[in-house]
PASEBA-1860 file (N, C-alpha, C; in nm, 3 decimals):
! residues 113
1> XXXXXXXX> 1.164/13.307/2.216/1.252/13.305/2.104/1.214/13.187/2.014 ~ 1.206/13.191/1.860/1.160/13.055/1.814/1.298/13.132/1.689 ~ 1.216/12.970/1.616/1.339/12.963/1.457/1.298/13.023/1.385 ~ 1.363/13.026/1.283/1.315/13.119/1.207/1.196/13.101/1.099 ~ 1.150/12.892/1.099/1.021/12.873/1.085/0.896/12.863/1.179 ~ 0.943/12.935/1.293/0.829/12.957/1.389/0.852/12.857/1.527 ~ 0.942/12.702/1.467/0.899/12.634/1.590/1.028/12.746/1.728 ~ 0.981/12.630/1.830/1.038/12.686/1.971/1.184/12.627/2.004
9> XXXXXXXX> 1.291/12.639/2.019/1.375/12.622/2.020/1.414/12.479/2.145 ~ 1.471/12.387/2.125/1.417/12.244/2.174/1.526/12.276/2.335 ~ 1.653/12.349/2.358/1.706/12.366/2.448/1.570/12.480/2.543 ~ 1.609/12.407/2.685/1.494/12.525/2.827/1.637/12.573/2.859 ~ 1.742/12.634/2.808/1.826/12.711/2.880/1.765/12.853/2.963 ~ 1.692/12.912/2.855/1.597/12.990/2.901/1.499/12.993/3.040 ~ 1.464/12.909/3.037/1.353/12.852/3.128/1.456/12.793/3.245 ~ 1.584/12.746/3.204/1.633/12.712/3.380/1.680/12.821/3.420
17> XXXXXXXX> 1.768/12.911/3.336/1.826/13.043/3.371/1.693/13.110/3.468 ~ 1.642/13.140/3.434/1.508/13.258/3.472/1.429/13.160/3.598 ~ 1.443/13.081/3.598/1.413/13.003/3.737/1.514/12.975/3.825 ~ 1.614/12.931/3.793/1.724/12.986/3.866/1.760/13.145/3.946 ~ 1.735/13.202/3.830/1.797/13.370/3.890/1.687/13.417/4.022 ~ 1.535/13.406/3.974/1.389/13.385/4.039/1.396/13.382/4.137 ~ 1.434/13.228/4.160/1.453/13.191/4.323/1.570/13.228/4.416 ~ 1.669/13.195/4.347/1.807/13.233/4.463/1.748/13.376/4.472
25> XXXXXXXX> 1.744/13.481/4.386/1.750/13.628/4.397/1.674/13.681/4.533 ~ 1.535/13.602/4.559/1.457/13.609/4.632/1.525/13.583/4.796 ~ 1.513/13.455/4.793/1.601/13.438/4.909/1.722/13.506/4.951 ~ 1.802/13.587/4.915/1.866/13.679/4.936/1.863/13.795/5.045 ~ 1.705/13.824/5.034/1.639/13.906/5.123/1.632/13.865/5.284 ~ 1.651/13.723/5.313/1.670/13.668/5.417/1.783/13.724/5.495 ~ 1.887/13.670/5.395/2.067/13.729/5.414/2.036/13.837/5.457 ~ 2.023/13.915/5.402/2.031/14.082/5.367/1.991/14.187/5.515
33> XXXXXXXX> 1.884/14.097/5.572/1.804/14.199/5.665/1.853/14.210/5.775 ~ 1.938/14.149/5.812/1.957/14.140/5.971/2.150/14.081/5.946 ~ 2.203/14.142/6.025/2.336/14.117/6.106/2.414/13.940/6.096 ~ 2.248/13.904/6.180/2.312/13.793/6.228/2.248/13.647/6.143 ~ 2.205/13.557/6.228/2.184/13.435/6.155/2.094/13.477/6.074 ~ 2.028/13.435/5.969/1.881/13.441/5.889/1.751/13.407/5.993 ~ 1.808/13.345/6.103/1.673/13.320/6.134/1.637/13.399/6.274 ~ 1.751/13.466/6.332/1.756/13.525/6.444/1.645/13.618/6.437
41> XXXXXXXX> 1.572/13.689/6.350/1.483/13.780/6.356/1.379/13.715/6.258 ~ 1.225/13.700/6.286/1.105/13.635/6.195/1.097/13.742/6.119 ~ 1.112/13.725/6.016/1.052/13.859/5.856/0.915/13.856/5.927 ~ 0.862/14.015/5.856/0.730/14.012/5.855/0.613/13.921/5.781 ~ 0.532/13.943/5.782/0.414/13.883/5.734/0.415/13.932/5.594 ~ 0.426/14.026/5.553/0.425/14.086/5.434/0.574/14.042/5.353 ~ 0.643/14.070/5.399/0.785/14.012/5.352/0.748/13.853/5.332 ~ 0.713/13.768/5.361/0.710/13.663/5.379/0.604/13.612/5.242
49> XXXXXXXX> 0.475/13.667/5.261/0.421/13.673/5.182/0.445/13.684/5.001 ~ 0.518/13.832/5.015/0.568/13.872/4.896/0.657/13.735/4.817 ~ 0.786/13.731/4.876/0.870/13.622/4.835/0.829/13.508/4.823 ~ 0.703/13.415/4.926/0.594/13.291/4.894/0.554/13.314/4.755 ~ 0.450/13.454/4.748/0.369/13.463/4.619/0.506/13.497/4.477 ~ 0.558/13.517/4.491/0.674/13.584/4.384/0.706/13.447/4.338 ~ 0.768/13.345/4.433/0.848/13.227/4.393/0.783/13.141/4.369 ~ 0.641/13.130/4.417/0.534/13.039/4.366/0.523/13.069/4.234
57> XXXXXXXX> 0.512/13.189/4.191/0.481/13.233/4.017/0.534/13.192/3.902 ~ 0.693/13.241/3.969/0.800/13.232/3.911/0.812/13.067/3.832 ~ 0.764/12.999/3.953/0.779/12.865/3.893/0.688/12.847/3.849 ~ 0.548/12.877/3.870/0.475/12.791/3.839/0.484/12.841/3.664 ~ 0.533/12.996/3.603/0.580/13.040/3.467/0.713/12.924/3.408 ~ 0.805/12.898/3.504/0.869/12.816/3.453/0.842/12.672/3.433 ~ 0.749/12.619/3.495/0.723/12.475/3.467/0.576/12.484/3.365 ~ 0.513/12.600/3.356/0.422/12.565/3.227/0.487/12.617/3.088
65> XXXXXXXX> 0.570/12.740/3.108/0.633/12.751/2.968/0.566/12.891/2.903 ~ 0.517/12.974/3.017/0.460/13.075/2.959/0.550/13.195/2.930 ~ 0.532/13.210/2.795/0.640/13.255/2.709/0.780/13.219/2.710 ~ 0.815/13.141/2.755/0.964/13.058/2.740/0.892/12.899/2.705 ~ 0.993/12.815/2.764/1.054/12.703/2.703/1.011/12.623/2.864 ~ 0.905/12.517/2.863/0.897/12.501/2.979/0.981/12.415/3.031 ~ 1.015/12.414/3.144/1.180/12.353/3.225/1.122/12.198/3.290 ~ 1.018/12.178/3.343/0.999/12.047/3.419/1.015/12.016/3.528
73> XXXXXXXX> 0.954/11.946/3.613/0.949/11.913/3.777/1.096/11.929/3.805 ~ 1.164/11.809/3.711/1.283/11.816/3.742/1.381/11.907/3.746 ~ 1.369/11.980/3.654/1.428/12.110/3.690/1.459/12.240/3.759 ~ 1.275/12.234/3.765/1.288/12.325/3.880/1.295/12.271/3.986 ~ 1.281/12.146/4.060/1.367/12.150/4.179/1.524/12.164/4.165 ~ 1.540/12.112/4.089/1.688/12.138/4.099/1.705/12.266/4.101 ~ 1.681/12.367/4.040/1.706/12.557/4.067/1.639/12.590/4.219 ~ 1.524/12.514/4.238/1.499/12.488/4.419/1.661/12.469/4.505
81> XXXXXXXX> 1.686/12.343/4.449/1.804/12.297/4.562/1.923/12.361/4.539 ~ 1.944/12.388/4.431/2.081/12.468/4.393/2.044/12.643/4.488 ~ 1.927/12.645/4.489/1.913/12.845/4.544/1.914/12.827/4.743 ~ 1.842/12.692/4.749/1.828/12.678/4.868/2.008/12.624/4.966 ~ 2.051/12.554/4.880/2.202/12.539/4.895/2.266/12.663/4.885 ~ 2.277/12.719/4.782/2.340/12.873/4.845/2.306/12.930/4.923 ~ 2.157/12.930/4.979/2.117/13.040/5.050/2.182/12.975/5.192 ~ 2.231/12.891/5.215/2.229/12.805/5.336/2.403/12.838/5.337
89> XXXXXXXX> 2.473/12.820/5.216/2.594/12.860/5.222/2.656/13.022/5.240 ~ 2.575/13.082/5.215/2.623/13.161/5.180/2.610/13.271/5.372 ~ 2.519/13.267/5.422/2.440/13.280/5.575/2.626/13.304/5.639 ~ 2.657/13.149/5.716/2.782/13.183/5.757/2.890/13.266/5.707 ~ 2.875/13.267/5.527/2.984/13.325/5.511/2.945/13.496/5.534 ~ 2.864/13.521/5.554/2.760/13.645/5.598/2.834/13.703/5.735 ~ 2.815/13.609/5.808/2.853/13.599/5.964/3.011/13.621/5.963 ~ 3.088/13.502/5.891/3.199/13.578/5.875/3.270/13.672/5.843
97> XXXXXXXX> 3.172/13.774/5.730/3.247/13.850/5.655/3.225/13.973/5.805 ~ 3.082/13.970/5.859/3.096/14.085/5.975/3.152/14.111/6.073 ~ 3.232/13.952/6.145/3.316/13.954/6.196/3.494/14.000/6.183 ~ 3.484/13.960/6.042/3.597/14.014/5.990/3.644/14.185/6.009 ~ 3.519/14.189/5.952/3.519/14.403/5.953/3.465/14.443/6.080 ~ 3.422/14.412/6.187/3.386/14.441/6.283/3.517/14.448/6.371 ~ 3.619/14.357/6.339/3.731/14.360/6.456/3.827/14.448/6.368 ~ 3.826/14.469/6.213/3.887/14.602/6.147/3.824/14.777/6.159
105> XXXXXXXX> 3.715/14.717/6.228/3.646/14.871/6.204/3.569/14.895/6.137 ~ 3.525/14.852/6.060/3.523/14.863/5.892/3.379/14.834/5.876 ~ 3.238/14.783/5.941/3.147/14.761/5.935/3.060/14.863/5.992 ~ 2.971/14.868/5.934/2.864/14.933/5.917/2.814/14.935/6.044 ~ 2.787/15.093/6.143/2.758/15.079/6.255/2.824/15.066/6.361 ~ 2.981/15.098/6.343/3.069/15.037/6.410/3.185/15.211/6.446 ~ 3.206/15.215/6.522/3.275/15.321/6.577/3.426/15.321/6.583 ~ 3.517/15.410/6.473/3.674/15.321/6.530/3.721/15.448/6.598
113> X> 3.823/15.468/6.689/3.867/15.565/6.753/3.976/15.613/6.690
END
């Protein structure tokens, strides 16, 4: 996005948004696969891979600025620690929510009489 004399617009809202969304989105897939803790089952090799090469990109587009607004070391760790903090928060509340519906019935895989 630039002005309307060409330059680049001096806010990286752009550039933290899209590194932000990038990374947490990714890690997600951790959550997602399995029941229990994130780590109770090793992802594959390919899974593993994918999300390495994806989130390596992702940033390395957000800290040079290719076609956005480039964001900075500093920033992108911080969309690092902010995705890696959710992903860490969010795990138990994972665990809880299956426990919850598991003693209602209500989960996936689960048999009520």
């Amino acid at each position: 996005m630039r002005h309307s004399d060409g330059r680049r617009p001096k806010s990286g809202l752009c550039g933290r948004q899209g590194a932000a969304t990038r990374t947490g989105g990714h890690l997600t897939v951790f959550l997602a696969r399995t029941r229990g803790p994130f780590w109770s089952y090793r992802p594959s090799w390919i899974l593993l891979t994918a999300v390495i090469g994806t989130q390596t990109l992702a940033t390395a587009i957000a800290l040079t600025g290719f076609l956005m607004q480039p964001i900075g070391w500093n920033l992108a760790g911080l969309a690092w620690g902010w995705a890696f903090t959710e992903f860490l928060l969010l795990d138990p509340l994972k665990l809880l929510a299956y426990r919850v519906l598991e003693r209602h019935g209500k989960a996936a895989g689960t048999v009520s009489a």
